[in-house]
N, C-alpha and C positions, 0 to 999 in steps of 0.2 A: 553873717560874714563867713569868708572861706580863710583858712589856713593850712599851708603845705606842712606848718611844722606844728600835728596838732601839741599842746602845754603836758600833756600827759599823754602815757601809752592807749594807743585804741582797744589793744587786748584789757589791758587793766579795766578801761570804760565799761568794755561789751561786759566782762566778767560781775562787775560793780552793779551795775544797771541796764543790765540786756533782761529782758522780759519773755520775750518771743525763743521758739526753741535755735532758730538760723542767727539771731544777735553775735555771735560770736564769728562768723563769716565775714562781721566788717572790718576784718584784718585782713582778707584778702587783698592781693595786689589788681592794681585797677580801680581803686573804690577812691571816691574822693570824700573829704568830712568838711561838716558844716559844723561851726562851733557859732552859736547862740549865745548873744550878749548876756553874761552874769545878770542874777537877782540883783534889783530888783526890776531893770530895765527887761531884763529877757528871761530867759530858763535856764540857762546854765548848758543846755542840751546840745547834743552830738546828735549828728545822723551822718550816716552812710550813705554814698549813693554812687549811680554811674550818670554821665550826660549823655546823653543819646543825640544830641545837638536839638532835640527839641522837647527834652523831658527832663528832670530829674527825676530820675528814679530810685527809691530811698531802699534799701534793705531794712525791713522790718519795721517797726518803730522806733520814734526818736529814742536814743540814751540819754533820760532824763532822771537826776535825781530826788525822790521825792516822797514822800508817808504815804501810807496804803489810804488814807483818807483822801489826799490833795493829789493821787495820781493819776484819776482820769480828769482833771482839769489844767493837770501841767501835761499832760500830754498833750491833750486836745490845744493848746498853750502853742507850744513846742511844733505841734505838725504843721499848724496856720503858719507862725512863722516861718515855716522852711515854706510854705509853697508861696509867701509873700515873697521872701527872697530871692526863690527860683523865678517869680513873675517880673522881680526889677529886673531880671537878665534873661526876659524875654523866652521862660523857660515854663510848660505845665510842671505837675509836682504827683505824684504819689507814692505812697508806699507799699512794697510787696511784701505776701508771708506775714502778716498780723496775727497776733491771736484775742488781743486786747478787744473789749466787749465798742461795742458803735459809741463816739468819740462828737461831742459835739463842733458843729461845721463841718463834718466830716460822715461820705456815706460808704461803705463798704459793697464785695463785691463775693462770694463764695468761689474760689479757684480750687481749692481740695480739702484733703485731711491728714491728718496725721497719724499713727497709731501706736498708742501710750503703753508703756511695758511699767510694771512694778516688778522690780527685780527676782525679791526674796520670795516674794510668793509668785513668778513667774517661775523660777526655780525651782520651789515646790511642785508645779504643777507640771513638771517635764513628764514624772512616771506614768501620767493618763493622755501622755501626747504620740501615739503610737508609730504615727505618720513621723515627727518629728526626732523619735528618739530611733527609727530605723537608719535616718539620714546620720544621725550622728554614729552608728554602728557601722556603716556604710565607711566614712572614712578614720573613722580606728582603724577597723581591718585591712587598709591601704598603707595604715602605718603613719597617717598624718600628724603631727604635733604638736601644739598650739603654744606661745608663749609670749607673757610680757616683756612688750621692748620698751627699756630705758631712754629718753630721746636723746642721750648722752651719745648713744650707736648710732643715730644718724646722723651724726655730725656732717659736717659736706665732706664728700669723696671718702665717707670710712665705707667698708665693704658694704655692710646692710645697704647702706643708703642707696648706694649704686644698684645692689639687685634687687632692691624696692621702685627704685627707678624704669629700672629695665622690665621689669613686672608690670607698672602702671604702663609706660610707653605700650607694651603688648597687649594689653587688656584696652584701651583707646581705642589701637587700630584694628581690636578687634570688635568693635561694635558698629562699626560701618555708618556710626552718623556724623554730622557734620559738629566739631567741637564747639561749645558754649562756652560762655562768659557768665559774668554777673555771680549768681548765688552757685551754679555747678562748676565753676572751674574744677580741674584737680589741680590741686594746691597742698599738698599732703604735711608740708615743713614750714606752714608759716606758723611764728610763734608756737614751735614746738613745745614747749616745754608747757604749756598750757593742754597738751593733749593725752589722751592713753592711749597707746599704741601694743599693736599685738600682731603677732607675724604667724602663718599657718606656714610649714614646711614639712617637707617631703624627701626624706633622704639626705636631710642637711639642705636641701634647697627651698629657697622660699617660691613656694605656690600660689599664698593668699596674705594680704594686709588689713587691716582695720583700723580708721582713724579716727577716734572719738573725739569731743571736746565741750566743754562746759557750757550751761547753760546760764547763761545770767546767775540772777539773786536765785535760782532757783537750786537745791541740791541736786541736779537733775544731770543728762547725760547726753546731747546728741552725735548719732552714728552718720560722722560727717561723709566719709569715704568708706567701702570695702571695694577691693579689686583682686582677681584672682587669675592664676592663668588657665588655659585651656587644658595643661595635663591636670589639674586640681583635681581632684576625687571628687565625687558626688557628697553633698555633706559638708564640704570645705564652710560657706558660709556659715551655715548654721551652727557648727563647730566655732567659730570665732564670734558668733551672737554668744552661743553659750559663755564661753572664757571672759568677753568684756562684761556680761551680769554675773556671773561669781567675783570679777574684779571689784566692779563698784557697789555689791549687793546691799548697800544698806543706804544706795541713792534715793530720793523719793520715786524716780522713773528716769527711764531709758526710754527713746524716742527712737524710728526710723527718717525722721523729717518728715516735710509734705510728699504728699502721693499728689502729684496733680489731675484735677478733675475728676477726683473722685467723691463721691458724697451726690447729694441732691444739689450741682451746678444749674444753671442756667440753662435754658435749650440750645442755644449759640454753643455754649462749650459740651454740653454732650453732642451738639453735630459736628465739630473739632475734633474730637474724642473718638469718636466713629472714623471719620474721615483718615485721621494721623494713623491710625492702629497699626498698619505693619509696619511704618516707620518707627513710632514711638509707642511700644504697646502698654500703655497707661491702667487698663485694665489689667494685664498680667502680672502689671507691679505693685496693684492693688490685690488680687488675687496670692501672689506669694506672698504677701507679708500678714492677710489674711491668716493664711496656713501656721503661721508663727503663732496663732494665738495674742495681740495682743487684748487689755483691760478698756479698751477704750480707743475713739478714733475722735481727735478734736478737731474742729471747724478752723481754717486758715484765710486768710480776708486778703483780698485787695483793698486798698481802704486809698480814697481820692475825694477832693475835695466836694461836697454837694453842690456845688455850683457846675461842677466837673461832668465831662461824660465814659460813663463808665467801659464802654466801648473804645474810646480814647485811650486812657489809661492805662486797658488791657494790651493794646498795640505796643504803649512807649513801652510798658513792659518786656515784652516781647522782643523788641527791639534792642533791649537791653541788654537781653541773654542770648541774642543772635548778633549782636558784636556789629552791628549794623546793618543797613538795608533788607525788609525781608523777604523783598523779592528773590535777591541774592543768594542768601539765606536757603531761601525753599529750594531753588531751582540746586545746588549744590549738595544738599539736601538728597532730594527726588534724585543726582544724578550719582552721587557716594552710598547711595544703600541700596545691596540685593534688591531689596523690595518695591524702590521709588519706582523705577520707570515702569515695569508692569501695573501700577497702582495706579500711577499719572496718566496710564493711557488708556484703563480701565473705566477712570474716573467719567472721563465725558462720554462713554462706547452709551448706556444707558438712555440719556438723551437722545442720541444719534439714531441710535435702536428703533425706539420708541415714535420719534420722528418718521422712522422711515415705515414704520408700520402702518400710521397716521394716514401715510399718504397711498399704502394700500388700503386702506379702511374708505376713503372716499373719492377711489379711484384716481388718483394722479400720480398711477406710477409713472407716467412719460415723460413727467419732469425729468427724471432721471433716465428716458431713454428705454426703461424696460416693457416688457408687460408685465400686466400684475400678478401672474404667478409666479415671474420670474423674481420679480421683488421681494414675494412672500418668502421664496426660497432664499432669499440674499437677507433679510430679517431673522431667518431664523438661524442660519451662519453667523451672525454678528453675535444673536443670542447665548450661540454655543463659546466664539471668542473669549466674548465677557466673561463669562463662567471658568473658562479656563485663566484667563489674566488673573482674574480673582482667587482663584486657587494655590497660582503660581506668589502672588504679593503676599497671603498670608505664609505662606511655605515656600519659601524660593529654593529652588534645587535647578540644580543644570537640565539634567533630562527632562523638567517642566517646561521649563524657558525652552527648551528646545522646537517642544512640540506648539507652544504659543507662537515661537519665531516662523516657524513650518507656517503655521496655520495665517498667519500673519501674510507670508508672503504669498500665499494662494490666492488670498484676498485682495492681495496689491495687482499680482498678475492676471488677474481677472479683473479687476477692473481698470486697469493700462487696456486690456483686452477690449471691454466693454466699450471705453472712451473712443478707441481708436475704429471701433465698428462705427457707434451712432454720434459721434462730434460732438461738437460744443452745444447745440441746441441753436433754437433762433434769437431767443430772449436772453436777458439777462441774468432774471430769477436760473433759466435751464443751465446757465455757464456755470453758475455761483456754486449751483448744489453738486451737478459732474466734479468741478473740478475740486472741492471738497470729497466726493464720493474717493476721487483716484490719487489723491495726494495725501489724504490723512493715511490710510492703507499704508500706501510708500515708506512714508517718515516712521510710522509704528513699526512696519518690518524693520527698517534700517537699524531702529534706536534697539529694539530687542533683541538684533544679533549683537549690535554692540556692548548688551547687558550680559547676553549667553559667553559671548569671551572673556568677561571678567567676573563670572562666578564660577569659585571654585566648586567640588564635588562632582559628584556625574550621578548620583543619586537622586 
């Protein structure tokens, strides 16, 4: 059964009986709960989720109360039921972000990791982190200053709150991707008083925020939010990691969350993982958080029913945290970040490449009108293209983009050229591949001036 007005706080719940380190996210807004018929009919259990209008998709595992003996079978209890219930309404079912060990009727899926901090001796071990204790040298010397905020100071509209606001607003628009839903919202105020909060400032101005929050039954700490802005010192982060593990130092552990797709995934998601990389650079957020030194990196599940396909699952997922369609989604995506459209257009140049090699290789350049040197020579310009897109998507700078857009339309104007020498061809196959040869050109130059105007810098 669903209820708008869950009998008890969801914060209270997740605090009580959250297992997972993201359990405490099912207070965000947007999240619907499923409350499970009391003992001894049902489990008593909560879950979180969003509708996808064809998924539930559950935040973590069920909130079930239960002894360390009986909790892998009122879980495993607890999960059936909810994908029963999502099934009467016509709904798949699974849950994201698990940590809990494989659950019977239920198969799991490795989507990332996490990387486990122990405070006091995380602390101890700052003096042999050379790399780490310069960053922090780095912004002293800037004069930055780090301190706990009371959630009493964010009241709505008291000052903090407002240039904590205006902080995150500017750190959003400054990451150029398209905003999420689900488990990343920024949501910095709900159920404040459930959080520790710590403010880096600069002159009396706030620079940098940090929003921690409880982890379940556990003594434990997740770093829900950091957001900083662009004047912030070098150092800022790691300066506010330091302050929240002096804060809570005698936690059992301080978490960064999931890192997604990290660890030994699937081949499917390291070919994601690849593909995404200048939009979403997964490894890089693997790689800094690496650099932090954490004691450990635990395994995070997708976890769907065994009857379920795990490919499925991963989409409604997905779908979740893309707030609808992901077509939508991507193309929005690809068309708000620096990086997409060089990337997007990069993507299929390869194929195309490769292709057109092919048909130097066994003599049919006249499909396309050429001869085959002249093909050869048109193969290895394409070659050079790609190289260059590729460059421009992991580093996007205006003077890149430029000489890609340049190159781009040399390529379009030569083959308007081309087309307009040797026509359509007689065949069908000769029309198909011309008029792809002269119109992909086209639409790539057009869309990468249209990227070259909207990135900033000239470097």
């Amino acid at each position: 059964m669903t209820s708008p007005e869950p009998p008890r706080s969801i914060a209270d719940l997740a605090v009580e009986r959250g297992r997972d380190a993201l359990s405490f996210l099912a207070v965000e807004s947007g999240m619907r709960h499923w409350f499970d018929a009391p003992p001894p009919e049902g489990t008593g259990a909560c879950v979180s989720y969003v509708d996808t209008s064809g998924a539930w998709v559950a935040a973590c595992s069920p909130l079930v109360e239960a002894s360390p003996e009986a909790c892998a079978t009122e879980l495993s209890r607890a999960a059936l039921r909810f994908v029963e219930a999502a099934r009467e309404q016509g709904r798949r079912a699974c849950f994201f972000a698990c940590e809990d060990p494989a659950l019977d009727g239920l198969s799991r899926m490795l989507i990332g990791q996490q990387p486990v901090f122990h405070p006091r001796e995380w602390l101890r071990g700052l003096s042999g982190r050379r790399r780490l204790r310069e960053q922090l040298r780095r912004a002293r010397a800037k004069g930055l200053v780090v301190r706990v905020v009371a959630p009493a100071e964010l009241a709505e509209r008291s000052s903090l709150r407002l240039e904590v606001e205006r902080l995150a607003g500017d750190w959003l628009r400054a990451r150029h991707i398209e905003p999420m839903g689900f488990l990343v919202a920024l949501e910095l105020f709900q159920s404040r008083s459930r959080h520790r909060y710590l403010v880096a400032e600069l002159g009396g101005r706030a620079v940098g925020f940090l929003s921690a929050v409880p982890i379940g039954q556990r003594r434990a700490w997740l770093v829900e939010d950091v957001v900083r802005s662009r004047s912030a010192p070098n150092g800022t982060t790691e300066t506010l990691l330091v302050a929240l593990m002096r804060e809570v130092e005698e936690s059992e552990y301080v978490t960064l969350g999931l890192t997604p797709l990290a660890g030994a995934v699937a081949w499917p998601l390291r070919v994601a993982r690849w593909i995404s990389r200048p939009l979403f650079d997964f490894q890089g957020l693997r790689a800094f958080r690496e650099r932090l030194h954490p004691h450990a990196w635990q395994p995070v599940w997708l976890v769907y029913p065994s009857s379920g396909s795990p490919v499925v699952s991963l989409f409604d997922s997905l779908r979740a945290f893309a707030r609808g369609p992901l077509v939508g989604f991507g193309l929005r995506s690809f068309a708000r970040h620096p990086s997409g459209l060089p990337w997007a257009l990069a993507l299929p140049l390869p194929l195309w490449t490769a292709s057109l090699a092919w048909l130097v290789a066994v003599h049919r350049a006249s499909l396309l009108g050429f001869p085959r040197s002249e093909l050869a020579l048109w193969v290895a310009f394409d070659a050079l293209l790609l190289l260059v897109l590729v460059r421009v998507a992991m580093r996007p700078r205006r003077s890149r983009l430029l000489v890609a857009t340049s190159l781009a339309f040399v390529d379009a104007l030569l083959s308007l050229g081309h087309l307009a020498w040797v026509g359509f061809g007689s065949t069908a196959l000769q029309a198909s591949l011309r008029t792809i040869a002269t119109t992909a050109p086209l639409a790539g130059a057009l869309l990468l001036a249209w990227a070259t105007t909207r990135t900033a810098g000239s470097r």
